[in-house]
N, C-alpha and C positions, 0 to 999 in steps of 0.2 A: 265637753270632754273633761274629765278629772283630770286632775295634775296629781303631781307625785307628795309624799310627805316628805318635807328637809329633812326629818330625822331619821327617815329609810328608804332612800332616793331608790334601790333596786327591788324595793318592796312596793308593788306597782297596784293598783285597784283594777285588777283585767277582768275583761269576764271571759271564762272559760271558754272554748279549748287553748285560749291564743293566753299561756302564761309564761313569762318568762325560766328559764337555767329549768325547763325541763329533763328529766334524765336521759331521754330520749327524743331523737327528733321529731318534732310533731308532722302529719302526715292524713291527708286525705285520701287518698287514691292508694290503694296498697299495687304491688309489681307487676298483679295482673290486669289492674282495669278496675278492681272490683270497690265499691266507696266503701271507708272504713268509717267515715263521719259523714251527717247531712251534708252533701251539695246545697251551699248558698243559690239561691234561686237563678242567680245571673250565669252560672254556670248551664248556657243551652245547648243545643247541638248546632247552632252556626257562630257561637265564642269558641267552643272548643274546639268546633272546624277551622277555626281561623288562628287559634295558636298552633293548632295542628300545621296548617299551612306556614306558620312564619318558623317552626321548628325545623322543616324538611328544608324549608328554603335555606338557613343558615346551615344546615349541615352539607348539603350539597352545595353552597357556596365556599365552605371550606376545601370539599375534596377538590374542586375545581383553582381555586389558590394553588396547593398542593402541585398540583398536575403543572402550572404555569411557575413556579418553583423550579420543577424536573426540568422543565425546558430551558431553564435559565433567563426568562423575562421579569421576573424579581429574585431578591439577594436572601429574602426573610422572610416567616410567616411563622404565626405558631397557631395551632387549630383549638376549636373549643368544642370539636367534636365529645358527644357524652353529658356535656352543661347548659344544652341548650334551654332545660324548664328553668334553668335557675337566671339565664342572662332576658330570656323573652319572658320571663316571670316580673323581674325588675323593671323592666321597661314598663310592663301596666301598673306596676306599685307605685308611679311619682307621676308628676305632672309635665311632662315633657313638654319643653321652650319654656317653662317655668323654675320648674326647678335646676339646680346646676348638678353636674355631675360629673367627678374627676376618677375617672375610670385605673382601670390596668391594664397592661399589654395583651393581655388574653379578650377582652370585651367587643370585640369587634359584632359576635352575634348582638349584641347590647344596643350597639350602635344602629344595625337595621333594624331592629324591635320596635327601636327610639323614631325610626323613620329617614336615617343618615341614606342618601340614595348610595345603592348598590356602585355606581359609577363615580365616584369619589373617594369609596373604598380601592377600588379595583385603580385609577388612575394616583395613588396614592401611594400602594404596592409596587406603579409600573413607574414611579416617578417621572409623570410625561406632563406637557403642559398644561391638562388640566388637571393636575395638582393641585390643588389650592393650598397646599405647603412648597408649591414651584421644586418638588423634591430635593428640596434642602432637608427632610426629616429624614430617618431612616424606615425602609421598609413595614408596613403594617403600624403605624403608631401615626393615628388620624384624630380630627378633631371638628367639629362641629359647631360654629359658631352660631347658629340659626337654634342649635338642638340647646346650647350652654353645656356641651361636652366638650370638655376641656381637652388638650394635644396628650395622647399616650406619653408615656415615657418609661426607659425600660429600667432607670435606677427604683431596686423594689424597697417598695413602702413610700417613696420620695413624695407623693401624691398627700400622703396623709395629713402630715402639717399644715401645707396650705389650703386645703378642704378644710379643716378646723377652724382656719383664718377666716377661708370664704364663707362656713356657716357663722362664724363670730359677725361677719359686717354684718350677715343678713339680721341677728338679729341687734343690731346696734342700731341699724340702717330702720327695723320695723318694718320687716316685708313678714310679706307668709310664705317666702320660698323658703326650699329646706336645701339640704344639701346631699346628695349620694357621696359616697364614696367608696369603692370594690378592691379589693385586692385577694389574693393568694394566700393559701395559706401559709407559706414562707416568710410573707410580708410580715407575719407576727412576730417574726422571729428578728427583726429590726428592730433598731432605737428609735428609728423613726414615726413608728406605729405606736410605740408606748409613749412617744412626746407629743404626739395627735393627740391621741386618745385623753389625755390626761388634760390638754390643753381643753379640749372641746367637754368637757367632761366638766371643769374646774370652773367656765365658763356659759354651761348648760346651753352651751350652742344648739339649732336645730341640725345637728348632723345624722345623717344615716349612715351608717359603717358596713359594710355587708361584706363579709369573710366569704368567697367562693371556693370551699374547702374543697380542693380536689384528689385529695391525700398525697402529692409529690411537689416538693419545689426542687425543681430539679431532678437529681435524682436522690434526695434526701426525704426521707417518709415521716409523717405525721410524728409517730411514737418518735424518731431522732432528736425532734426538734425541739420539741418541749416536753417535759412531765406534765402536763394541764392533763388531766384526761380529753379532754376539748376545747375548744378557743373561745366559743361564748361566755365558760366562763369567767374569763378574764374581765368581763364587761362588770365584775363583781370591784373591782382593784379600784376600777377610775369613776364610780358613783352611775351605772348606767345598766339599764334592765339587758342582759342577752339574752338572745332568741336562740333555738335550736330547730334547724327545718331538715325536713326530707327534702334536697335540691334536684330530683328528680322527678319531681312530682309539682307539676304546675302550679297546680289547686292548690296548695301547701303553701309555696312561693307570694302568693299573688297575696292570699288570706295574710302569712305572717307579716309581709314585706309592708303591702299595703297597710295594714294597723299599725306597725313600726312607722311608718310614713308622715301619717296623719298625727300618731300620738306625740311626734319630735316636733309637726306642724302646730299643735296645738299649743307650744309651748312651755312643754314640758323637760327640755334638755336633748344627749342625744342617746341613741339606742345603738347595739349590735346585734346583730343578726350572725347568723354562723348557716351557711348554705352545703348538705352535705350531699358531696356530687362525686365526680371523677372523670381525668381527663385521661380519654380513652385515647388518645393520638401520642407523637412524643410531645417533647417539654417545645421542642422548633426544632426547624433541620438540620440547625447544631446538632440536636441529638436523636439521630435517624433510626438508634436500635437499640429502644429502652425495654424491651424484653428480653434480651441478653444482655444489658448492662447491670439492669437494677431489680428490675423488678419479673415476677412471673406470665407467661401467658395462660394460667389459673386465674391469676388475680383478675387478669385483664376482662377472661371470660365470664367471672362472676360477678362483674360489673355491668359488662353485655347482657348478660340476664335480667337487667335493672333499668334498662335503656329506657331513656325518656319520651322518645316519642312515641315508641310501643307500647308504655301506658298509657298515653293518650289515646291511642289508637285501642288500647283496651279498653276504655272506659267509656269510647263511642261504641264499641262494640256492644257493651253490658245496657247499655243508654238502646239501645235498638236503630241507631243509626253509624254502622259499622264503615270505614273507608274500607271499599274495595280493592284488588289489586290492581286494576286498570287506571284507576283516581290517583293511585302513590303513584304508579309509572306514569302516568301525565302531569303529574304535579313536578316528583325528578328531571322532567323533560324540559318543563318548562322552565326550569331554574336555571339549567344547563345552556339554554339557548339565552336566557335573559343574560347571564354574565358573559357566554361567547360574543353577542354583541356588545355591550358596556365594553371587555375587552377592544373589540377593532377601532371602539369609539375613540378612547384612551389614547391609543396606539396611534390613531392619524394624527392627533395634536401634534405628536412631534413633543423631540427630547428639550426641556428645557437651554437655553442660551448660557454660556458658560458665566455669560456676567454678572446672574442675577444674586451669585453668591458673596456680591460688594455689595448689593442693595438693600433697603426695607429696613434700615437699622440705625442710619444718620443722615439728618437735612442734608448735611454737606460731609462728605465724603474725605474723614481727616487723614493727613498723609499717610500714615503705614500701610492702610489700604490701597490709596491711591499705588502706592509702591507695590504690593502684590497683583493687583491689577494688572500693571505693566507687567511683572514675569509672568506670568500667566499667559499674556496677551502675546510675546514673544515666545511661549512655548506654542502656545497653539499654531502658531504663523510658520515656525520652524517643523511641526510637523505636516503641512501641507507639503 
């Protein structure tokens, strides 16, 4: 693998089509199906079946969250409905249990990509005893120790710095793991993201940056937030090549991400990536009617026209091996019943013990806790 020149660190030796601060985002697969560039040969029709399947899987695991939301069995959830090529995209771009990854609150599709079982997501949501945050975390902000997927957290960009940190040991340390790191397009809009960036930058860490731009943080739009015309290229300020991808389009994802991937692994410092997608659902059930607050049901629609799995499903169609309609209805089906059970699973655990929220944090238990314990312990006794 080449390395960069010191004297024009974002002037990269790529070979073509994958070059960095393109005008537009680069893009395999155009909205219908149809390949706009050679398919790399690994692209067959039982890989593309199978992101196919982990696509539908994460979007019906979403609506199904949703539905368990309405019913009042969790407090939170925000959906990634619309980003699914870009979050099951990353997941093939790194080496998962190898590489680490300090996600964003939105990443959950990321998470089953990655392999996270569906029922740690779901008892995590319910905060029941199989929690493996014993639901001391809040709602949808999970993490993976097995995967090196770091705990969610909802302060945005706060991920960034110490991703920077973590790719800095690694290569202090002389691994060849690299580092993910996802946020928001929002996230840019933090101090915390330009003191990453700059750090990991200044330091030629092996970091991966990857912007999942979904044009709303919140209910504040792209053009509010910054004059950049785009977010990649800020990747110009801190010495680091960025990328520009079509994020609804797999093929795109997998190509940019994964060369991104490899060429921060090779030693080369770190990259950005800018993922351009759109989150078709609200921001979370904070905010339950973002087409009368903020934004249009045009926009929305002409987003839907862009849908990512329906390019996949166009591109097996063009490929001569088309999902039927009977294949999505059983495949919906299946998902539906795979999380109804992980739910009952969840749910028999039973709700965590009120005491576990003194524990896991000191050998010995120093008084002021001890002292809340006790009120605690006479609240609960007085409400029997």
């Amino acid at each position: 693998m080449m390395t960069a020149s010191p004297s024009s660190p974002t002037t990269l030796p790529l070979a073509s089509p994958i070059e960095p601060f393109s005008p537009e985002p680069l893009r395999w697969v155009a909205e219908d199906g149809r390949p706009v560039r050679d398919l790399p040969a690994r692209y067959t029709p039982e890989l593309l079946r199978e992101l196919h399947r982990e696509m539908v899987r994460a979007r019906e695991f979403d609506r199904k969250l949703v539905t368990l939301l309405r019913q009042g069995r969790t407090t939170f959830y925000a959906q990634s409905s619309g980003m699914e090529a870009t979050q099951v995209g990353l997941a093939r771009s790194i080496r998962v249990g190898h590489d680490w990854v300090w996600p964003y609150y939105r990443d959950h599709t990321l998470g089953l990509a990655m392999g996270v079982p569906m029922i740690d997501l779901i008892s995590q949501c319910l905060g029941t005893n199989s929690d493996l945050c014993k639901g001391r975390q809040m709602p949808h902000h999970f993490g993976s120790a097995s995967k090196n997927f770091v705990s969610i957290s909802s302060s945005i960009a706060s991920q960034v710095p110490p991703a920077a940190g973590n790719a800095m040991a690694q290569k202090y340390l002389g691994t060849d793991e690299i580092t993910l790191c996802t946020f928001g397009d929002g996230a840019t809009s933090e101090g915390d993201w330009h003191a990453g960036l700059n750090m990991a930058g200044a330091a030629k860490a092996p970091a991966l940056f990857v912007c999942e731009n979904n044009q709303w943080a919140i209910s504040t739009n792209l053009a509010a937030q910054t004059a950049s015309p785009n977010i990649h290229i800020k990747a110009k300020a801190y010495g680091m090549p960025g990328f520009y991808v079509d994020g609804n389009d797999i093929v795109a994802v997998m190509e940019v991400c994964g060369y991104a991937a490899e060429w921060v692994r090779a030693g080369n410092g770190p990259a950005l990536v800018e993922c351009l997608t759109y989150r078709v659902g609200s921001h979370s059930n904070a905010d339950a009617d973002a087409e009368k607050n903020y934004r249009t049901r045009d926009e929305v629609n002409s987003w839907l026209a862009r849908d990512p799995i329906a390019r996949v499903e166009g591109l097996l169609a063009h490929l001569g091996h088309p999902v039927d309609a009977e294949e999505r209805a059983d495949l919906i089906s299946a998902v539906h019943r795979a999380v109804d059970a992980d739910v009952l699973k969840a749910e028999a655990t039973g709700q965590p013990d009120w005491r576990i929220m003194f524990e896991d944090v000191y050998a010995d238990t120093p008084p002021h806790l001890r002292e809340q314990a006790a009120f605690v312990r006479a609240e609960m006794e007085g409400q029997k």
